[in-house]
C-alpha positions in Angstrom: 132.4 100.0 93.1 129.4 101.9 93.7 128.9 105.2 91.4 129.3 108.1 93.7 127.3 111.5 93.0 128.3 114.6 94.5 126.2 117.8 95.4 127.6 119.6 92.6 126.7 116.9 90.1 122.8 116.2 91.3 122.4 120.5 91.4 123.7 120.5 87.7 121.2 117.4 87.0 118.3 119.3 88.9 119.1 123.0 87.0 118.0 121.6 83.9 115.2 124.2 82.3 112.8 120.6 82.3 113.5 119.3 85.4 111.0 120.7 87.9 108.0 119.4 85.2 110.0 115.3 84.8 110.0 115.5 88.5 106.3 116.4 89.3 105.1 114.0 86.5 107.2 111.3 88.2 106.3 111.8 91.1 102.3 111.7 90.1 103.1 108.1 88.2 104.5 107.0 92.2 101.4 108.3 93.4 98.7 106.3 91.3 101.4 102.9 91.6 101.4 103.2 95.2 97.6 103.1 95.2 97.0 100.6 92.7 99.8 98.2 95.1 102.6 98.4 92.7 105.0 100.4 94.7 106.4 98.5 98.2 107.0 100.5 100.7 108.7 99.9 104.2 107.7 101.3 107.7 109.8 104.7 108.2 111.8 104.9 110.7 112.1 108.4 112.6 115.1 109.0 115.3 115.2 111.9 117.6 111.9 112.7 117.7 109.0 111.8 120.0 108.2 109.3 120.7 112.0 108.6 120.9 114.3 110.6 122.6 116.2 113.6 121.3 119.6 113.4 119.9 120.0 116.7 122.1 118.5 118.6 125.0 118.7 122.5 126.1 117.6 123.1 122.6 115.1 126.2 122.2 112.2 124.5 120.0 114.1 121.6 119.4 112.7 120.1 116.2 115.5 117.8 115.0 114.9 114.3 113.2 116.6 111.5 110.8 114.0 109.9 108.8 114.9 106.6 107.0 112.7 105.9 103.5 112.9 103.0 101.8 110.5 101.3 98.9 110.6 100.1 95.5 108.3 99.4 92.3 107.7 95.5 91.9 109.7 94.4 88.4 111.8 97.2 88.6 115.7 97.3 88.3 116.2 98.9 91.7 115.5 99.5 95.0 115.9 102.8 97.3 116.6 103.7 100.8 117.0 107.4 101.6 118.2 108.9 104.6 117.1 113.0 105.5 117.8 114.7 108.2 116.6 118.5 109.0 114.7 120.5 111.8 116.5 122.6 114.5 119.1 122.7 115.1 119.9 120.7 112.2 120.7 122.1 109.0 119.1 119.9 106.2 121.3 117.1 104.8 120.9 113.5 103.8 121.6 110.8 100.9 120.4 108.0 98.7 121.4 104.7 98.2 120.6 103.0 95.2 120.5 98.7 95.3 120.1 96.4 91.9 116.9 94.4 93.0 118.4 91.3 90.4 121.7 91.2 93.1 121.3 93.5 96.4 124.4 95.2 95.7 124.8 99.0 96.1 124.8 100.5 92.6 125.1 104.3 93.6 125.4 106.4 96.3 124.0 110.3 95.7 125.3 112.6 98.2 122.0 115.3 97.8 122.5 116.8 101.3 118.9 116.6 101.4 118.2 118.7 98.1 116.1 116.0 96.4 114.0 115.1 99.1 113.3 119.3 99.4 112.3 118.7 95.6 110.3 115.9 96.2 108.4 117.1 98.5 107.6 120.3 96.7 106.4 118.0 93.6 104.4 116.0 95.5 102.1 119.9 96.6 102.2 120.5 93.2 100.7 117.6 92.0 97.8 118.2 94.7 97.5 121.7 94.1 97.1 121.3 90.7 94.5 118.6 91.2 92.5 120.6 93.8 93.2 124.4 93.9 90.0 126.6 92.5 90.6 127.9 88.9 91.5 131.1 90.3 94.1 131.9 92.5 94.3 135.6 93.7 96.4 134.6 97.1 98.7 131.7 98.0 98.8 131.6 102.1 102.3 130.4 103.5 102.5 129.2 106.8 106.3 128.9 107.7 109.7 130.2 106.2 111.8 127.7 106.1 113.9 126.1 103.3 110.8 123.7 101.9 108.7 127.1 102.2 110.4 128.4 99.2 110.5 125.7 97.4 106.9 125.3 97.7 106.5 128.5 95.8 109.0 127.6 93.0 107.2 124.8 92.0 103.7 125.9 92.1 104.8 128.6 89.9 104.6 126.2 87.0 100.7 125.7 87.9 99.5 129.0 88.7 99.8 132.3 87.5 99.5 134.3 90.7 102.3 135.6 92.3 100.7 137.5 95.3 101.3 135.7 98.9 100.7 136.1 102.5 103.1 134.6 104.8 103.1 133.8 108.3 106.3 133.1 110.9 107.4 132.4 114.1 109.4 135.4 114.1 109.9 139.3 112.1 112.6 138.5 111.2 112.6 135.0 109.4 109.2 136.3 107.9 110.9 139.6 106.8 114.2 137.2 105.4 111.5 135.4 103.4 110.0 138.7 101.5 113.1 139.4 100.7 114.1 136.6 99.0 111.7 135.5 97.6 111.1 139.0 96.1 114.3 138.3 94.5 112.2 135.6 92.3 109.4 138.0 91.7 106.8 137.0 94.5 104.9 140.0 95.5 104.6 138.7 99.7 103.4 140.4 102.1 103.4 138.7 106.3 100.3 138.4 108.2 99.9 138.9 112.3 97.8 136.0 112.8 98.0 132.9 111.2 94.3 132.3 110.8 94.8 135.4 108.2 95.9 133.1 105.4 92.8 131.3 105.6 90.8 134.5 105.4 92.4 136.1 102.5 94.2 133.1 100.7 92.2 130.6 98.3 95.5 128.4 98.3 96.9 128.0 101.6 100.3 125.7 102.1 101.4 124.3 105.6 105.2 124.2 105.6 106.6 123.8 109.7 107.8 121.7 112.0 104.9 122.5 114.7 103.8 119.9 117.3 100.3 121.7 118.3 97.6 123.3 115.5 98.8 126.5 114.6 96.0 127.0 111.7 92.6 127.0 112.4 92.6 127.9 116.5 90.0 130.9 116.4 86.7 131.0 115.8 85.6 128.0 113.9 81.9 129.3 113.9 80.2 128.8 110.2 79.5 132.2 109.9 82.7 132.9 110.4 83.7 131.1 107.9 81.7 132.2 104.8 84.0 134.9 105.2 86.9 132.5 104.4 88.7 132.4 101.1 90.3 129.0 101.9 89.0 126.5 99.5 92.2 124.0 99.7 95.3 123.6 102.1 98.0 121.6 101.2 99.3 120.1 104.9 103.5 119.2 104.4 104.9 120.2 107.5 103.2 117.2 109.7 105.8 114.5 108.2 106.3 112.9 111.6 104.4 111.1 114.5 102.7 113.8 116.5 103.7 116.5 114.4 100.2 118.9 113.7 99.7 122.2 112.0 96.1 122.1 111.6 93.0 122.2 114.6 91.8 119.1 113.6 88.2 119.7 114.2 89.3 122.4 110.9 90.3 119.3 109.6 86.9 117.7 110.2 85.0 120.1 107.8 86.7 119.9 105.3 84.3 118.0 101.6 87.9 116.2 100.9 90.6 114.8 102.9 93.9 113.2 100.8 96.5 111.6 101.9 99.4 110.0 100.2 99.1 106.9 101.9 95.8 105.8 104.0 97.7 103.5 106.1 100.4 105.9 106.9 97.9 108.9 107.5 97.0 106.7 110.8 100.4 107.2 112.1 101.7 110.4 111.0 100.7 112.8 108.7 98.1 115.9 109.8 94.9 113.4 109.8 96.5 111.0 112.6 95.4 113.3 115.7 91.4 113.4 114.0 91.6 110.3 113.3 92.6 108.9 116.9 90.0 111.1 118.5 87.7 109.6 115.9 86.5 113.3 114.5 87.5 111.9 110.9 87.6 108.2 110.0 89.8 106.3 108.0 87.4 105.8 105.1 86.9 109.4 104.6 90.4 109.5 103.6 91.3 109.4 99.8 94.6 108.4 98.6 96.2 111.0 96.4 97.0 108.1 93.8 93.1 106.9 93.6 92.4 110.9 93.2 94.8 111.4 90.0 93.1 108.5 88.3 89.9 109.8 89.2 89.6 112.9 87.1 86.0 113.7 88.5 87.2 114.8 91.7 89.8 117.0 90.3 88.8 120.3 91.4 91.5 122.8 89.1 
């Protein structure tokens, strides 16, 4: 039978004091073998979300999904297919099935509840942020306060030394839930009014909600406004699905880099896909995050 890992087992695995550095470094080796066509990996499937039905109506901002990952490295042992689900009303939950490659069969079964794809995804910003944050941080900008939110911060703590942050939220209250807890882990936060304020006093600003229309980026995109910008790099995770968008994506259209961790899949879903099919960006401008890492001249940090 299948090995069988429970919550308590992969939290004791993922305490360890050298975890959170394995992880990122792994997941920066994915990064360049995806671009250099070593890693295979299969369309994602998304369920109730648009353009699908929900799995439930009468839902204030309804943002539920089940997202279905699979892929594997060529001449490896095994192969993965992951299955998350999160977004309201949803609490976060999921699991990972691991498959011999040499015999199809299941190998193991991790029960993560959706823990490591919350630290995947938070190695995968620190591996850009580290690659293209300025050399001085004085501000991190958060826009959401969610669970990945958090675990945003936790990881780029290992590639930063500041610990001052804006914050921005839908609500007082889950913006006044998130000082206080991550105060708690000594971040000194404090919450902005508009979210345009991160990228006016933030030089590192990270994207981390479930929004379906440009929440960053709709004042005055005028360049004289924005000499008075701080912003010199946002890391975009909340767009993880098809019409999902945080960013105004003519913002999106001025930026000197755009990187993505896939070009193909930054047609379909990701924050570039709404620039891209109202052809303000192209394709071609688009960098894969893989190609950057081996190319250390366009590191930034």
């Amino acid at each position: 039978p299948p090995l069988v890992y429970t919550l308590d087992a992969i939290n004791s695995a993922t305490s360890a004091p050298d975890f959170n550095t394995r992880i990122v470094h792994a997941i920066e080796d994915g990064f360049v073998a995806h671009s250099a066509g070593r890693f295979n990996t299969c369309p994602i499937q998304t369920m109730g979300a648009p353009p699908m039905a929900p799995f439930r109506s009468g839902i204030d901002n309804y943002a539920a999904q089940t997202c279905v990952k699979s892929g594997y490295l060529s001449g490896a042992s095994h192969y993965v297919i992951k299955v998350a689900s999160g977004g309201r009303p949803f609490e976060n939950s999921g699991l990972i099935q691991l498959y011999s490659q040499s015999t199809g069969r299941l190998e193991a079964l991790l029960l993560d509840e959706g823990i490591l794809t919350e630290l995947r995804t938070a190695a995968a910003g620190a591996v850009a942020a580290r690659l293209l944050m300025p050399p001085c941080v004085k501000r991190i900008g958060i826009l959401g306060t969610g669970v990945q939110a958090r675990y945003q911060l936790r990881f780029l703590r290992a590639i930063t030394d500041c610990r001052c942050v804006l914050v921005w939220g839908r609500t007082q209250e889950n913006a006044q839930k998130f000082v206080e807890d991550m105060a708690a882990e000594d971040w000194n936060i404090k919450i902005a009014l508009n979210p345009d304020d991160l990228l006016k006093e933030c030089e590192l600003v990270v994207t981390v909600t479930s929004a379906r229309e440009p929440l960053l980026g709709k004042g005055n995109l005028d360049s004289g406004m924005k000499k008075n910008w701080k912003v010199r790099h946002i890391n975009c995770i909340g767009a993880d699905a098809t019409g999902k968008m945080e960013i105004n994506p003519n913002l999106i259209a001025q930026a000197d880099l755009l990187v993505a961790d896939s070009r193909l899949q930054a047609q379909e879903r990701g924050e570039f896909e709404e620039a891209i099919r109202k052809n303000i960006v192209s394709i071609d401008e688009v960098v894969e995050i893989g190609e950057l890492i081996v190319n250390k001249n366009m590191h930034r940090g």
